[in-house]
C-alpha atoms as one frame of an Amber mdcrd trajectory, in Angstrom:
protein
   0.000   0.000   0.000   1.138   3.472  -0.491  -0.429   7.154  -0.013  -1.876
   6.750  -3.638  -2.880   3.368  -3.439  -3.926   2.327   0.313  -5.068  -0.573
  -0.160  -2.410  -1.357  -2.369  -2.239  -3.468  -5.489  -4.586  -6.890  -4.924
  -7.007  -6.433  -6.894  -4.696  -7.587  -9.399  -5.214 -10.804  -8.216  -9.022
 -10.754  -9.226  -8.562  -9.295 -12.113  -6.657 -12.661 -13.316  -9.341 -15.174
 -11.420 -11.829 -13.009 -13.344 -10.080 -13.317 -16.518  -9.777 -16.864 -15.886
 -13.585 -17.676 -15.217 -14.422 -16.287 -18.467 -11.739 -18.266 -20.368 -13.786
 -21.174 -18.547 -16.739 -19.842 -19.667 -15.400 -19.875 -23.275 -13.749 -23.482
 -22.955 -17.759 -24.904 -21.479 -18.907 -23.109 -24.654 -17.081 -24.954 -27.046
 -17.749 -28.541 -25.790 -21.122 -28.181 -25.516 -21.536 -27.083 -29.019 -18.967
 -29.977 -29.710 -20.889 -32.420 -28.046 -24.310 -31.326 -29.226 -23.307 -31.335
 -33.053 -21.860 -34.917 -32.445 -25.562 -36.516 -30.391 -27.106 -34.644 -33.500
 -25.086 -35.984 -36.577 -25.542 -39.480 -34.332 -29.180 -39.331 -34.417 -28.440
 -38.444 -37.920 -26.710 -41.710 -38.957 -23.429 -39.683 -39.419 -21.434 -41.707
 -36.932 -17.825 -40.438 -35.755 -14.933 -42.771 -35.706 -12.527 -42.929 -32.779
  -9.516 -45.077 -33.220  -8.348 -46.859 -30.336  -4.754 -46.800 -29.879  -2.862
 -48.158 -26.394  -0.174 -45.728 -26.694  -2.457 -42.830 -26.535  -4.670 -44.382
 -24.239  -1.688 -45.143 -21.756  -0.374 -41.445 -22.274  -3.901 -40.306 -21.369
  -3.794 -42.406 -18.185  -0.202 -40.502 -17.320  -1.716 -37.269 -17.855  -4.774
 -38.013 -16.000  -2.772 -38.583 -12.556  -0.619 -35.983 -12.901  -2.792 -33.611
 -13.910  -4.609 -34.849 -10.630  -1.406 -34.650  -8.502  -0.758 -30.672  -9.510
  -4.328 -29.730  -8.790  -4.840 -31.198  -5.477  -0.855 -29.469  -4.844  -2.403
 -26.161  -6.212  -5.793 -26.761  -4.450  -3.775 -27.035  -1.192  -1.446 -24.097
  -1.767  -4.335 -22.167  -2.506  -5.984 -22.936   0.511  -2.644 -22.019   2.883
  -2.384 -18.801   1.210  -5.957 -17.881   0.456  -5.006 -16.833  -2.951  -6.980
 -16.155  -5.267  -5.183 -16.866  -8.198  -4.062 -20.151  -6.834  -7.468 -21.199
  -5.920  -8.746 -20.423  -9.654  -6.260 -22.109 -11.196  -6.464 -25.481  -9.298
 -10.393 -24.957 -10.139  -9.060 -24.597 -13.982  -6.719 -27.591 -13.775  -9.713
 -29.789 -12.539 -11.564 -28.926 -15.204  -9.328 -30.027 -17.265  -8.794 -33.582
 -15.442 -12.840 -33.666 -16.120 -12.279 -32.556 -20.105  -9.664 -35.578 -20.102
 -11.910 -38.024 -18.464 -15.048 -37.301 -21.031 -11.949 -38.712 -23.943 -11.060
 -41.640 -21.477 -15.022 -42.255 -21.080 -15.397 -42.412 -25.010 -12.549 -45.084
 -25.179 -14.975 -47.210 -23.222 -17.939 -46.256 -25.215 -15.857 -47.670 -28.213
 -15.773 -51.181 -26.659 -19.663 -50.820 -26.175 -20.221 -49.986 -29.704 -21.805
 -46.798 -28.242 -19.946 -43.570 -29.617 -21.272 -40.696 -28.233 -20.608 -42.088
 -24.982 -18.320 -38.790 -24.441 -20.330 -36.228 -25.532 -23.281 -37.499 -23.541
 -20.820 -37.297 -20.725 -19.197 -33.753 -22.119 -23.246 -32.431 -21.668 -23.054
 -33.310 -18.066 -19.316 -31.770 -17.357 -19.895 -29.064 -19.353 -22.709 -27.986
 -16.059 -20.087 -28.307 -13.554 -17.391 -26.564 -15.649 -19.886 -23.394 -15.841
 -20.871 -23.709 -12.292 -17.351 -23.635 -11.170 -16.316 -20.913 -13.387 -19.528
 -18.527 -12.205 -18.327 -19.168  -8.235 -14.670 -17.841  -9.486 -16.933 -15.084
 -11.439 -19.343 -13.809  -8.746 -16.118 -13.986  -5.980 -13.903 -11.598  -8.111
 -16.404  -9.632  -9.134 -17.575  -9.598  -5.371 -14.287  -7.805  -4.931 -13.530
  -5.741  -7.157 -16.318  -3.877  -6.173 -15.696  -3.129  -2.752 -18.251  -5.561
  -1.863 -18.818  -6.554   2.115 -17.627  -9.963   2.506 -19.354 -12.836   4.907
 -16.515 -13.011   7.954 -17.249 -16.506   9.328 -16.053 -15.471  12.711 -17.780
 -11.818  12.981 -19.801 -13.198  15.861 -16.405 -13.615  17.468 -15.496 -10.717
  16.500 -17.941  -8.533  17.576 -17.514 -10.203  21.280 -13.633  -9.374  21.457
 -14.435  -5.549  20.319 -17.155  -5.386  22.704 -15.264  -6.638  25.440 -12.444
  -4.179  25.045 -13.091  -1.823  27.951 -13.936   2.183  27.104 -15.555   0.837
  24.234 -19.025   2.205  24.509 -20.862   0.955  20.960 -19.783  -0.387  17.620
 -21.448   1.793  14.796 -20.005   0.393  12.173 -17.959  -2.785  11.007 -17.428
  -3.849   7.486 -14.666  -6.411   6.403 -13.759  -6.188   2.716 -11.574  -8.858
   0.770  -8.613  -7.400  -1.746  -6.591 -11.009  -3.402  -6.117 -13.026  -0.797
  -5.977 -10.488   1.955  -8.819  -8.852   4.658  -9.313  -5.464   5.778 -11.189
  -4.552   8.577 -12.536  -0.986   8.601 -14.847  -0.097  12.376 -15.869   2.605
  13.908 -16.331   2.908  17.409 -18.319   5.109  20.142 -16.279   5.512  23.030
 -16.949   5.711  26.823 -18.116   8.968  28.564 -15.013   9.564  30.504 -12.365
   8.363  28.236  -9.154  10.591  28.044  -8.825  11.848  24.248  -4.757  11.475
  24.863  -5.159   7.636  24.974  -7.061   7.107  21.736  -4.162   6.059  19.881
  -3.248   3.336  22.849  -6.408   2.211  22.298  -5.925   1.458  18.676  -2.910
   0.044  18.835  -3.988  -2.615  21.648  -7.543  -3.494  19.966  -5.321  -3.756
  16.521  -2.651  -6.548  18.288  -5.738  -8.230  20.095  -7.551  -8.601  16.786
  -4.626  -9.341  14.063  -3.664 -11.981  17.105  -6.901 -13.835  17.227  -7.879
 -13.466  13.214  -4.223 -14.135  11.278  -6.495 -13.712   8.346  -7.459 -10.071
   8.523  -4.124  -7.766   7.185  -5.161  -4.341   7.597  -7.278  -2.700  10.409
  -8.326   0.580  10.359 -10.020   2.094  13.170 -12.153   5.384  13.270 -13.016
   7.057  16.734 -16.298   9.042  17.787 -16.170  10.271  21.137 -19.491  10.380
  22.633 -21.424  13.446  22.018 -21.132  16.011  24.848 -24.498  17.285  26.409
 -24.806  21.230  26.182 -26.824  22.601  29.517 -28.795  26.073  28.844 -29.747
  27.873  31.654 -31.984  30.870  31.656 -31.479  34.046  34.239 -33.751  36.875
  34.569 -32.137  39.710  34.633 -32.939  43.730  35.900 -30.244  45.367  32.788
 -27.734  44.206  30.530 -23.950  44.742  32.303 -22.593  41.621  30.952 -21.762
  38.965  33.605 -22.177  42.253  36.322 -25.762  42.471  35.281 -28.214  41.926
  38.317 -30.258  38.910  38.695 -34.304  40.028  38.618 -36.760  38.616  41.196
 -39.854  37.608  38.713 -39.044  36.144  35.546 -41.293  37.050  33.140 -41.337
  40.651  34.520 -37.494  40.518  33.826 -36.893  43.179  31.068 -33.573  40.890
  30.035 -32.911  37.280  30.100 -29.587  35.789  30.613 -28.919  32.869  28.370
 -25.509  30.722  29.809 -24.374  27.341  27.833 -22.157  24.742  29.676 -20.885
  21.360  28.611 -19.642  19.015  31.144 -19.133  21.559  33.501 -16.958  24.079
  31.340 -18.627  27.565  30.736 -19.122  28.280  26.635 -20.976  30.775  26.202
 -23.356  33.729  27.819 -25.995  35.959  25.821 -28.547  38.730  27.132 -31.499
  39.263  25.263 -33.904  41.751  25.641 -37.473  40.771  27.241 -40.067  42.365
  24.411 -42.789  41.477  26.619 -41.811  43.111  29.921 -44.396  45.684  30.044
């Protein structure tokens, strides 16, 4: 982060997971038309020919488990560093184990004299291919525009805040996601009596207490609202207008001036004479 980028540069992150979703979008796109044309030109009587060849098939095999051995490495780096990245392209890389599988699947469906096998099965991934690539969608879109993310622990949360003492009322908490890292923005209302000098103290002890109990969260920012200070208004007759020499009157709405004096918390603010234009 810097002064003119404070929340510094992880949207960049989203930007790539979104650019990824729709590349899945484009990829679900293509083997469903693939697969449709072939059920069609089946029902047809134009029947496709797969040759089946043990090399390939064997090579397929290979590919298959590593393929599955990266994305369950990816899928568990993603989930260590939260990234988002990561997390998108172990979804991408399982897609692709399914994309391999639908091939492997029409290998069989040669045996069984049945060869559209794979694009009956390419129908079927082709749904979970575009309902993985909307959650990678809807999550970096989520973010990129400042939404308000669901903290699983904001119950626990909320208790810790609320338990820090001179902490009078949260009025506002919102916890935003940028890449793989969480911000924390609050606002709190603080205690009557609570020396202004100490404010900073505050923050830095409810910002260890917080960053110690949720690793997750990276940046906390804190705003402070000091309770709002009652303003007492007192009313004086008064006999003439001499300031704060002027004499007090003994019936008030005889009075031909009032005395107006404003306090707050005991410290004088302000006093104001105005004249009575219904003495007489």
């Amino acid at each position: 982060p810097n002064e003119k980028f404070p929340y510094g540069y992880y949207k960049i992150e989203n930007i790539i997971s979104l650019m990824i979703s729709l590349f899945i979008f484009i990829t679900a796109f293509y083997i469903f038309l693939q697969s449709f044309l072939d059920i069609i030109n089946y029902i047809n009587g134009n029947l496709k020919i797969i040759d089946f060849s043990s090399s390939v098939f064997f090579f397929l095999i290979t590919s298959l488990l590593a393929s599955l051995l990266l994305t369950l490495y990816l899928k568990l780096i993603g989930k260590k560093t939260h990234s988002p990245i990561i997390e998108s392209e172990a979804k991408e890389k399982l897609f692709d184990i399914f994309i391999s599988m639908s091939v492997l699947i029409g290998f069989f469906g040669v045996f069984l004299k049945f060869y559209i096998l794979d694009s009956i099965v390419g129908l079927f991934i082709v749904f979970f291919i575009i309902k993985g690539g909307y959650s990678i969608f809807i999550t970096s879109i989520k973010t990129l525009l400042d939404a308000v993310i669901d903290f699983d622990k904001r119950t626990e949360l909320y208790n810790l805040i609320e338990a820090t003492p001179k902490i009078k009322k949260i009025e506002n908490i919102e916890i935003r996601s940028y890449g793989r890292y969480i911000f924390l923005e609050l606002e709190l209302g603080l205690a009557k009596n609570f020396p202004l000098f100490q404010i900073d103290l505050l923050k830095n002890m409810l910002k260890n207490k917080i960053k110690k109990k949720f690793p997750l969260i990276f940046k906390i920012i804190i705003i402070i609202h000091s309770r709002e200070k009652i303003i007492t208004k007192i009313a004086v007759p008064l006999e003439n207008n001499l300031g704060l020499n002027s004499k007090i009157a003994e019936h008030f709405g005889e009075s031909p001036y009032f005395g107006f004096l404003e306090f707050q918390e005991g410290t004088f603010l302000k006093f104001e004479i105005i004249a009575n234009k219904f003495a007489n």
